[in-house]
N, C-alpha and C positions, 0 to 999 in steps of 0.2 A: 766591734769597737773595743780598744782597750782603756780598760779604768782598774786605777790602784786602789787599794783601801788601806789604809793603815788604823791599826791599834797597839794598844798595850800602855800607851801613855796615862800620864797620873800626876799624882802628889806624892815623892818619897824626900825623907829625912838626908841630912847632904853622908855619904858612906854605902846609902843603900842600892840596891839592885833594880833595875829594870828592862822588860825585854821588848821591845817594840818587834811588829808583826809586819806584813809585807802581804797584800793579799792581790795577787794579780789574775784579772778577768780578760780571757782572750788572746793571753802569749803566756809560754812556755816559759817561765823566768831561767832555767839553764842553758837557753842556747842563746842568751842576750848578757851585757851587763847591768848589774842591779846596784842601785848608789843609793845612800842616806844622806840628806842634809839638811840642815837645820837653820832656824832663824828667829835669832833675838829681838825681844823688841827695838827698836832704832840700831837696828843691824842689817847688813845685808848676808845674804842667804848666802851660808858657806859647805863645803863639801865635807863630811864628816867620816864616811866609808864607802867604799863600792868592791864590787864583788864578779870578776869577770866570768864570763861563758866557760874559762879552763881553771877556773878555782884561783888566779891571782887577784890576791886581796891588797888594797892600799887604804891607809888609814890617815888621817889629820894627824898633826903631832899633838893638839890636846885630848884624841882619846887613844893613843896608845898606849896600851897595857892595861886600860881599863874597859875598854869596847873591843867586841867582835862579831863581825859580821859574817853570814854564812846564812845557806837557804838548806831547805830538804826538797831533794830533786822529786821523793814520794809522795808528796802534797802539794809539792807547788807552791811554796810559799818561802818567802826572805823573812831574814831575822836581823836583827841588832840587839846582841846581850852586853846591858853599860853596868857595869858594877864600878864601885869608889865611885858614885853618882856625887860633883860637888854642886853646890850654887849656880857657880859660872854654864855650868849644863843644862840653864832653865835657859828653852825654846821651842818652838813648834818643830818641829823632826817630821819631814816630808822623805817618802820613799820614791825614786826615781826606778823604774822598767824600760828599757831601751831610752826612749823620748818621752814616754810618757808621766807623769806625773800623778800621784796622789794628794787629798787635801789635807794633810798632817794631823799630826797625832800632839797634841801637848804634854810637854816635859816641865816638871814644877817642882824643883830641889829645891827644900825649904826645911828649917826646923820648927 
């Protein structure tokens, strides 16, 4: 059975940095695609980044230039690095593995 885990979420200052974690049990996350997406409260759940089986990356337009997404094939594990974290980027960031899902990680840009 596959199950995601995600970490790295927190409380940072709106400018600052954070790395959210991607932890998948029972597939291989490089011979799949691996997606981030997030949700505001009285929001619905939108696509943030994904990251294909052959390295093609797509982003949302509100984190380009400031998120990247990328795994290490050595551990098995997905990433999302958000720097220029502002406000508007407070939400639960849920890591997607083929179809599977994880139960999200909270993001809290706040001064």
């Amino acid at each position: 059975q596959v199950q995601i885990v995600e970490s790295g979420g927190g409380l940072v200052q709106p400018g600052g940095s954070l790395r959210l974690s991607c932890t998948p049990n029972g597939i291989i996350i490089r011979f799949v695609t691996m997606a981030w997406y997030r949700q505001a409260p009285g929001k619905q759940r939108e696509s943030v980044a994904s990251i294909s089986s052959v390295d093609f990356t797509t982003y949302a337009d509100s984190g380009k230039g400031r998120f990247t997404i990328y795994r290490d094939d050595s551990t098995n594990m997905g990433y999302l690095q958000m720097n220029s974290l502002k406000p508007e980027d407070t939400a639960v960031y849920y890591c997607r593995v083929a179809s599977t899902w994880g139960q999200g990680t909270q993001v809290t840009v706040s001064s």
